[in-house]
PyMOL CGO cylinders between C-alpha atoms (Angstrom):
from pymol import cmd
from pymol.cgo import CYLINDER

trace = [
    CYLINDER, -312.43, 80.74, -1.30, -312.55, 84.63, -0.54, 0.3, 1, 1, 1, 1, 1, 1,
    CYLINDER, -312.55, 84.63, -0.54, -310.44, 86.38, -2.85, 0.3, 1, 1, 1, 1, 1, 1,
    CYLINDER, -310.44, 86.38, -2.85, -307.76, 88.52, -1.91, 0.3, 1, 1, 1, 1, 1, 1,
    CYLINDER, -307.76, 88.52, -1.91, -307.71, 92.52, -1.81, 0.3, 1, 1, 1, 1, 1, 1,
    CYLINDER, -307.71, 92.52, -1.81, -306.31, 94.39, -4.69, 0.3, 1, 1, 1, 1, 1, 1,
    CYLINDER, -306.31, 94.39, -4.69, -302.93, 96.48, -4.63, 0.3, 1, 1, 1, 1, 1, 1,
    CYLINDER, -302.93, 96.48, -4.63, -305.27, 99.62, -5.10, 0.3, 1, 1, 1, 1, 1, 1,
    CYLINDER, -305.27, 99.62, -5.10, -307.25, 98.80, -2.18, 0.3, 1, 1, 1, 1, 1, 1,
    CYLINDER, -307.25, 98.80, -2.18, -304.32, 98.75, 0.23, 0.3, 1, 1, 1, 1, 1, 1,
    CYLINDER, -304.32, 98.75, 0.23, -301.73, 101.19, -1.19, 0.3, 1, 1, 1, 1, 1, 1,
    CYLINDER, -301.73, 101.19, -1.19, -300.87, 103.39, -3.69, 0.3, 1, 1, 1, 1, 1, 1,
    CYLINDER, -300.87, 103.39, -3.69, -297.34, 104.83, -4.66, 0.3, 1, 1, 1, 1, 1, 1,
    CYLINDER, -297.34, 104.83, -4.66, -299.61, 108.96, -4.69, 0.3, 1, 1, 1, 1, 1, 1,
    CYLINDER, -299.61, 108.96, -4.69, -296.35, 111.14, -4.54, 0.3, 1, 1, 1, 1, 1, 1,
    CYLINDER, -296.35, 111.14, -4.54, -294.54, 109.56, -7.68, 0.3, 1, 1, 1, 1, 1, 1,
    CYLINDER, -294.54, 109.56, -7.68, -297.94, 109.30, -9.83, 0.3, 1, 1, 1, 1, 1, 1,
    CYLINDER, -297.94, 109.30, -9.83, -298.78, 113.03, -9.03, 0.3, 1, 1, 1, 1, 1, 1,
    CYLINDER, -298.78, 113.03, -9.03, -295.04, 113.91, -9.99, 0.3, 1, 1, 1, 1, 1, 1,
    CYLINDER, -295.04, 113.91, -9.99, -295.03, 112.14, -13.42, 0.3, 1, 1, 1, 1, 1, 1,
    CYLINDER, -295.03, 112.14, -13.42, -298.55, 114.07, -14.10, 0.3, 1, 1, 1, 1, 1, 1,
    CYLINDER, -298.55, 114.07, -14.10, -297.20, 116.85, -13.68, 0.3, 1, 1, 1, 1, 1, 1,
    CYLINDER, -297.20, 116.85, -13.68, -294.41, 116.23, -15.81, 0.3, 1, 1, 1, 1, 1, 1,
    CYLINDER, -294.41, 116.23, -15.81, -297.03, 114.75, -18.90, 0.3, 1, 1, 1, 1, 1, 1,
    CYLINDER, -297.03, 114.75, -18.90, -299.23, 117.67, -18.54, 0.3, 1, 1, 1, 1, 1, 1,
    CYLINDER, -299.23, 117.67, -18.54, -296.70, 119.95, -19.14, 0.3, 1, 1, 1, 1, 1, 1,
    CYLINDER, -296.70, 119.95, -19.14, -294.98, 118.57, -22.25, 0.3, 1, 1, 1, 1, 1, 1,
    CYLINDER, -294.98, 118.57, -22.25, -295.45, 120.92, -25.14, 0.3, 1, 1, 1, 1, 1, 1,
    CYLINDER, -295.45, 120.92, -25.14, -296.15, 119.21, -28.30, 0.3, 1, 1, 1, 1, 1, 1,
    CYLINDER, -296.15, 119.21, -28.30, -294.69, 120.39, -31.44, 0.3, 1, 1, 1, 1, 1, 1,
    CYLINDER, -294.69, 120.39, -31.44, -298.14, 122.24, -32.90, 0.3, 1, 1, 1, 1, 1, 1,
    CYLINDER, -298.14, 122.24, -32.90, -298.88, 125.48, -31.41, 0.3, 1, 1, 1, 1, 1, 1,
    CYLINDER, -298.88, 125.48, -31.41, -302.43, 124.64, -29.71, 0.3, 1, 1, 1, 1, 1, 1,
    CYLINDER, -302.43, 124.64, -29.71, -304.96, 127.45, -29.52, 0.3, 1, 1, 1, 1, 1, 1,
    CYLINDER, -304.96, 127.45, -29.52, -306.06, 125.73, -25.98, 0.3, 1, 1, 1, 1, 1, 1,
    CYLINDER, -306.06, 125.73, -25.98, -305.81, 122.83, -23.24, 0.3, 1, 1, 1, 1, 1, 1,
    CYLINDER, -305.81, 122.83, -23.24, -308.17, 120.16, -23.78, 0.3, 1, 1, 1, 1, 1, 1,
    CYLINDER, -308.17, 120.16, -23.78, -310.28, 120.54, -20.68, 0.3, 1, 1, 1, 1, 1, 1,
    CYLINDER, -310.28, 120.54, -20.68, -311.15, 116.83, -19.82, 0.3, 1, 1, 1, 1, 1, 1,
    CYLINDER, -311.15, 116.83, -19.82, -307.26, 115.04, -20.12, 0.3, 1, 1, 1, 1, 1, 1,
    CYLINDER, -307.26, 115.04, -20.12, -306.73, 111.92, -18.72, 0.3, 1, 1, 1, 1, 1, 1,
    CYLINDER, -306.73, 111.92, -18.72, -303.90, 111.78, -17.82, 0.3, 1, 1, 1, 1, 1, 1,
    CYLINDER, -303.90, 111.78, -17.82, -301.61, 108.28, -19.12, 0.3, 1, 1, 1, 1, 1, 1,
    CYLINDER, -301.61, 108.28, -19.12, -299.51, 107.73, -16.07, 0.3, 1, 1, 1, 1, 1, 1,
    CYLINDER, -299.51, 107.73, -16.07, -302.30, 107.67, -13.27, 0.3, 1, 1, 1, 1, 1, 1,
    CYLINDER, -302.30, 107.67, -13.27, -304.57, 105.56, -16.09, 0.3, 1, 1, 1, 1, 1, 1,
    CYLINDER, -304.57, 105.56, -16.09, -301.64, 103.33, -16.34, 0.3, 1, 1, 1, 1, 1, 1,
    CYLINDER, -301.64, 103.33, -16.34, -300.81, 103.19, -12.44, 0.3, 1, 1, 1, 1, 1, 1,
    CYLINDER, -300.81, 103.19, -12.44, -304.73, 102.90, -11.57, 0.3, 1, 1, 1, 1, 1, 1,
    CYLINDER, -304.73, 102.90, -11.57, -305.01, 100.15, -14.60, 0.3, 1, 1, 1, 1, 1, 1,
    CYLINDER, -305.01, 100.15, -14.60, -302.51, 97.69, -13.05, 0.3, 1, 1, 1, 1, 1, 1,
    CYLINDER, -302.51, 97.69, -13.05, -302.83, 98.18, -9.48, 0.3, 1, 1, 1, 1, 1, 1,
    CYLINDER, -302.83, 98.18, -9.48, -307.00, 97.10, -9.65, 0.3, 1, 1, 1, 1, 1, 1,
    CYLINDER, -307.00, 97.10, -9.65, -306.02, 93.97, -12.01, 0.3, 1, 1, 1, 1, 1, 1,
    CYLINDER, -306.02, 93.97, -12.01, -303.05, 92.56, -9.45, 0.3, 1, 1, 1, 1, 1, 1,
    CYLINDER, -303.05, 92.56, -9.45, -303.80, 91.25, -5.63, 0.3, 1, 1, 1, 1, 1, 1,
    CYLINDER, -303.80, 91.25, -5.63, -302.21, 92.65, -2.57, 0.3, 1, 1, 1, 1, 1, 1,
    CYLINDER, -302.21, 92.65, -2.57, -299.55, 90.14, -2.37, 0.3, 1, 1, 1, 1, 1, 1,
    CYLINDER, -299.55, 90.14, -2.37, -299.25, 90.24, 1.57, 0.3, 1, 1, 1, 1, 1, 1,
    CYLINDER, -299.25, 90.24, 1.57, -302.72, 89.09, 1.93, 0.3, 1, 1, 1, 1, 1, 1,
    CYLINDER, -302.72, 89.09, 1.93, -303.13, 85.49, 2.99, 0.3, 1, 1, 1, 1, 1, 1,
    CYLINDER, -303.13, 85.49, 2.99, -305.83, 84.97, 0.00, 0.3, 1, 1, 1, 1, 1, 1,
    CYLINDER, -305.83, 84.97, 0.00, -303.16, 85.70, -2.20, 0.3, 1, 1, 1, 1, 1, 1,
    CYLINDER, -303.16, 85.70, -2.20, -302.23, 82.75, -5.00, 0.3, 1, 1, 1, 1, 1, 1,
    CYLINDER, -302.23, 82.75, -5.00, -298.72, 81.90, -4.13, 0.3, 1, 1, 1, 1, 1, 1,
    CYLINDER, -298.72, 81.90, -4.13, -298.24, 81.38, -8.01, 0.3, 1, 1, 1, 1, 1, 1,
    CYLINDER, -298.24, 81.38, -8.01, -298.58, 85.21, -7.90, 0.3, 1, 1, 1, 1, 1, 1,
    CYLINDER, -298.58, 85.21, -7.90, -295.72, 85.73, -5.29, 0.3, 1, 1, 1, 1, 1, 1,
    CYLINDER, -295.72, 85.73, -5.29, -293.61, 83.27, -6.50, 0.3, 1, 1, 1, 1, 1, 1,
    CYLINDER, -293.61, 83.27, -6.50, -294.23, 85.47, -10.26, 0.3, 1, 1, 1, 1, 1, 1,
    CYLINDER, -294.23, 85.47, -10.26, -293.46, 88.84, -8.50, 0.3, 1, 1, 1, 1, 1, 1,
    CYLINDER, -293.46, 88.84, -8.50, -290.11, 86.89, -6.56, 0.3, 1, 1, 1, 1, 1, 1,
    CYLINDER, -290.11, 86.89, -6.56, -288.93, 86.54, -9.91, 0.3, 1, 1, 1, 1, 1, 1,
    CYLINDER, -288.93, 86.54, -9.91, -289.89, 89.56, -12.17, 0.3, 1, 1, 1, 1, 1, 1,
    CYLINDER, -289.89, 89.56, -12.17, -289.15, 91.86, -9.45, 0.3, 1, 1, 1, 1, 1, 1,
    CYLINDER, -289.15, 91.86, -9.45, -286.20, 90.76, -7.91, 0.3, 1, 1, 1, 1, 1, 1,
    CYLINDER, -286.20, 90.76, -7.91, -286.22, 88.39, -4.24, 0.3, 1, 1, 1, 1, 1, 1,
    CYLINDER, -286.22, 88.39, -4.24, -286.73, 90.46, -1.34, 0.3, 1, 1, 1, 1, 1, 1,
    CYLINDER, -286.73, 90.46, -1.34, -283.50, 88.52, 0.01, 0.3, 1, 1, 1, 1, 1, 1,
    CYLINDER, -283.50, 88.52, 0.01, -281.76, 89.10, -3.11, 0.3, 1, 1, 1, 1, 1, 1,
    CYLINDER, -281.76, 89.10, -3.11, -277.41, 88.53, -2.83, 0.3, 1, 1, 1, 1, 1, 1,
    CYLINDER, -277.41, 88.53, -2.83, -275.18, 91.39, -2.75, 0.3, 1, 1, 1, 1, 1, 1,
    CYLINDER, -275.18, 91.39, -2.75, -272.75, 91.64, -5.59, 0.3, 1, 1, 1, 1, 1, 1,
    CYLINDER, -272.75, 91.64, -5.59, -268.92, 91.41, -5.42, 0.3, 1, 1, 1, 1, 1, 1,
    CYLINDER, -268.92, 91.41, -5.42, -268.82, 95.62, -4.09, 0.3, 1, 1, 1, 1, 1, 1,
    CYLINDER, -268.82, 95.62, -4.09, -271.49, 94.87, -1.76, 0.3, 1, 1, 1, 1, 1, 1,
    CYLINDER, -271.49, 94.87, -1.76, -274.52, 96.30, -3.22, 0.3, 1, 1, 1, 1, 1, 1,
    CYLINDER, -274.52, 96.30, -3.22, -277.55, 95.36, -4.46, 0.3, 1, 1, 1, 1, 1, 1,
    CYLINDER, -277.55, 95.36, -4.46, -278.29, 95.87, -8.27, 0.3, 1, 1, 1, 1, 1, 1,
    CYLINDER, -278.29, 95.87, -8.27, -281.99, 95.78, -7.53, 0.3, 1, 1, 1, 1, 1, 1,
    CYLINDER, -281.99, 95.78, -7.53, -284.03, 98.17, -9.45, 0.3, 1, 1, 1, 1, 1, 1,
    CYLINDER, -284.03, 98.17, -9.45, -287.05, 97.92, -7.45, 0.3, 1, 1, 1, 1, 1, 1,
    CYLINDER, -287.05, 97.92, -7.45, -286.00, 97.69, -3.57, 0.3, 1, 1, 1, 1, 1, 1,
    CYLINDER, -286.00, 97.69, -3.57, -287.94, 100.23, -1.98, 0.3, 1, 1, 1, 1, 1, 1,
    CYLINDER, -287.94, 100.23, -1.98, -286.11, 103.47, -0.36, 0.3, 1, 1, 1, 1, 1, 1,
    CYLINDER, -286.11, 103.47, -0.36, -283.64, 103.32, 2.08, 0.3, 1, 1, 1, 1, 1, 1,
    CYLINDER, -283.64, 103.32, 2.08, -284.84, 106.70, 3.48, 0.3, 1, 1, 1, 1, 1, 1,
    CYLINDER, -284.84, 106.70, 3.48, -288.78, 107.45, 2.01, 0.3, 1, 1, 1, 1, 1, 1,
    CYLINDER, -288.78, 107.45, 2.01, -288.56, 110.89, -0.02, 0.3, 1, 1, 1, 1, 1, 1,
    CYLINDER, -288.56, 110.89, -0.02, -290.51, 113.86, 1.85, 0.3, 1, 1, 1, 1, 1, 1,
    CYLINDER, -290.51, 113.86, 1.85, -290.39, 112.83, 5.12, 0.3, 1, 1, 1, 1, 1, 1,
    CYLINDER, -290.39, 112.83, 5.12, -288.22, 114.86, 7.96, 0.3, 1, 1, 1, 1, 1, 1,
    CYLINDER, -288.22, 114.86, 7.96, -287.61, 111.76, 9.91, 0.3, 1, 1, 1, 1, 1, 1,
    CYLINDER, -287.61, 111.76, 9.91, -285.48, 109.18, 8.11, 0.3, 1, 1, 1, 1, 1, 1,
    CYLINDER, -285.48, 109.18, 8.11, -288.32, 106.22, 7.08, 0.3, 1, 1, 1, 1, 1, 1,
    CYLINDER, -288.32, 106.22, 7.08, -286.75, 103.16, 5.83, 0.3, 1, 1, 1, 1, 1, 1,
    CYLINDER, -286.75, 103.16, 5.83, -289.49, 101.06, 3.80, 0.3, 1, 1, 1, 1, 1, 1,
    CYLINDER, -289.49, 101.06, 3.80, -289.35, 98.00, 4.34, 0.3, 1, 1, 1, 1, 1, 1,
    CYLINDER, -289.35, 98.00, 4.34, -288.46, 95.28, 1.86, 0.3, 1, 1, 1, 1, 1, 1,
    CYLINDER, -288.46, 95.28, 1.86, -291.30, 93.21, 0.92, 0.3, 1, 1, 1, 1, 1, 1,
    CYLINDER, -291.30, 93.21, 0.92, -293.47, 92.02, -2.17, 0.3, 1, 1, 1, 1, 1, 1,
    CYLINDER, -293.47, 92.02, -2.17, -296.05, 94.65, -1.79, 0.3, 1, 1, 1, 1, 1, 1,
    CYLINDER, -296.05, 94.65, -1.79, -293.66, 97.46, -1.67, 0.3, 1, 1, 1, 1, 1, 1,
    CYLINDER, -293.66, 97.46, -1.67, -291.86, 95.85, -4.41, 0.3, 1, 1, 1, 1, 1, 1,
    CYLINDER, -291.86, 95.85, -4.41, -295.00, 96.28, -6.58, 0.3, 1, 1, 1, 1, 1, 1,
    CYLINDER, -295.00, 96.28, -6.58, -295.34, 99.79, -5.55, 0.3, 1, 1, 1, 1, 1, 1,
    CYLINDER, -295.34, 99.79, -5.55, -291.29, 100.62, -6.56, 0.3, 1, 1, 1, 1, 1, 1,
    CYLINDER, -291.29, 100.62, -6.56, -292.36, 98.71, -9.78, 0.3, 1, 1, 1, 1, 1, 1,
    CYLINDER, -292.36, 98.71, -9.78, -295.58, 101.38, -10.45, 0.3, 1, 1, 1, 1, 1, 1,
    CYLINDER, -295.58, 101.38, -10.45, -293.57, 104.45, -9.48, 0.3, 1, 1, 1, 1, 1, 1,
    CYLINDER, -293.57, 104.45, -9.48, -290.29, 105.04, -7.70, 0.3, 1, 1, 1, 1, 1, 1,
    CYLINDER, -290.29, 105.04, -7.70, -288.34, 108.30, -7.32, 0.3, 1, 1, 1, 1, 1, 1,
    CYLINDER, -288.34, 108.30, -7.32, -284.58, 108.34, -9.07, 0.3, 1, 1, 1, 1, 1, 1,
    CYLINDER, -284.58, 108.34, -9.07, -281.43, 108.14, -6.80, 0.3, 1, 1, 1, 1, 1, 1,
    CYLINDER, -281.43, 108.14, -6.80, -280.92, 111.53, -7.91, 0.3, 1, 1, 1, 1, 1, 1,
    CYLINDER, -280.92, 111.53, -7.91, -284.13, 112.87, -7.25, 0.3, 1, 1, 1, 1, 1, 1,
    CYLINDER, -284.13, 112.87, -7.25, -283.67, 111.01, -3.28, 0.3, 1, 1, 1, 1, 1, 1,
    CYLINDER, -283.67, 111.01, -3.28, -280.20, 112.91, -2.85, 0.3, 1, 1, 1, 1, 1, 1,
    CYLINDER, -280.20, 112.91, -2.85, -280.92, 116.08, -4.61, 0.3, 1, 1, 1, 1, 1, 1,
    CYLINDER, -280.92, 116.08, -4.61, -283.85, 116.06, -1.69, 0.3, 1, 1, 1, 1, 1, 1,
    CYLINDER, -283.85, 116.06, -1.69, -281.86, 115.84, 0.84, 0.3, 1, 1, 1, 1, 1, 1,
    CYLINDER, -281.86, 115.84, 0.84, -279.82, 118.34, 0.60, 0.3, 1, 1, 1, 1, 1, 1,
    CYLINDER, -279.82, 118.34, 0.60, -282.26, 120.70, -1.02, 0.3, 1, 1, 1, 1, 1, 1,
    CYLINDER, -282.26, 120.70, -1.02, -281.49, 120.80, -4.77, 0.3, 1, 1, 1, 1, 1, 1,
    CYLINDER, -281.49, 120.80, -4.77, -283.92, 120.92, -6.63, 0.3, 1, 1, 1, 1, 1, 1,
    CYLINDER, -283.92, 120.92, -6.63, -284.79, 118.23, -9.67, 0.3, 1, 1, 1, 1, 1, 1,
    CYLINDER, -284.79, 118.23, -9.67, -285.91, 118.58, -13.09, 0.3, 1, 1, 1, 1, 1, 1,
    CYLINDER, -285.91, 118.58, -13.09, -288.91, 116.91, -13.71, 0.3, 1, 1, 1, 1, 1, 1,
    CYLINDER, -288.91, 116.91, -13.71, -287.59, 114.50, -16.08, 0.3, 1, 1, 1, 1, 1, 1,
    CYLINDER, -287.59, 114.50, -16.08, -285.03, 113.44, -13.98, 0.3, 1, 1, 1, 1, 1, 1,
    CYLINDER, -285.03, 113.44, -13.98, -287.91, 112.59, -10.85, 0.3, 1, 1, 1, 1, 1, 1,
    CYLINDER, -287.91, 112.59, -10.85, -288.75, 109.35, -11.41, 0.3, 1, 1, 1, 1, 1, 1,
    CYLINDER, -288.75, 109.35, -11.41, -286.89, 106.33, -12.12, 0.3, 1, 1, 1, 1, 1, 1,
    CYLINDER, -286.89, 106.33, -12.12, -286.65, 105.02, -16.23, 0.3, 1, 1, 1, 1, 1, 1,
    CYLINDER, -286.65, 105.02, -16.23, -287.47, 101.43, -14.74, 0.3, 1, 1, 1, 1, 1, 1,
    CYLINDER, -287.47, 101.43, -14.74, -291.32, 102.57, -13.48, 0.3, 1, 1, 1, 1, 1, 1,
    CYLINDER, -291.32, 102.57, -13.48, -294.52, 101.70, -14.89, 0.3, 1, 1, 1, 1, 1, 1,
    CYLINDER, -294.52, 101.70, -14.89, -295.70, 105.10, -14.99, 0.3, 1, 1, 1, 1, 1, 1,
    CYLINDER, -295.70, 105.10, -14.99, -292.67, 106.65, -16.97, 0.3, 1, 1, 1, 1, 1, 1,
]
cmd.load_cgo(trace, "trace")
């Protein structure tokens, strides 16, 4: 049996993991320091890096289905019911409209993507406050619910 690709080898959620960097490289500790370590390693790309060698690609037809089924239920069902208003309370469907691009990109909802939202996924606020040009705080980029943060 051929075993199936990792999540790193097929894709990567880059944008949000260089964002949260940023944002842990520039926290100021309490303790005036005389200078930057030189060699930091960074905790959110370790973490990101970490779990996306260790899981499979779950749209790859090597993948166990015990996995899928696992990810169906930790990460909500990609045909999940709307609520009584009509909206999904899913923390980790991917983006209606993919941050940075000038086109409107719709992601589409599926188990790998899920996995991706789960690693690192941009706030609502951060998503509107892009659109119309406002800019963010870095604390406020990502979403509380992401690996990373």
């Amino acid at each position: 049996m051929t075993q199936a690709k990792k999540l790193i080898e097929v894709a990567m959620p880059i944008k949000e993991i260089s964002a949260e960097s940023v944002r842990d490289k520039n926290i100021k500790t309490g303790l005036p320091a005389v200078h930057q370590w030189w060699a930091r390693r960074p905790l959110p790309v370790c973490r990101a890096v970490i779990f996306a060698s260790l899981v499979p690609d779950p749209l790859d037809e090597n993948c166990p289905q015990v996995f899928k089924d696992a990810i169906e239920i930790l990460l909500g069902s990609v045909t999940k019911p709307l609520n009584e208003q009509g909206i999904t309370t899913d923390a980790y469907k991917p983006y209606e409209d993919i941050p940075f691009t000038a086109a409107i990109d719709k992601m589409e909802d599926n188990l790998r993507n899920r996995l991706m939202m789960f690693i690192g996924k941009f706030s609502t606020k951060f998503c509107n406050n892009e659109k119309t040009g406002v800019k963010t705080d870095a604390k406020d980029q990502l979403a509380n619910d992401s690996l990373i943060k």
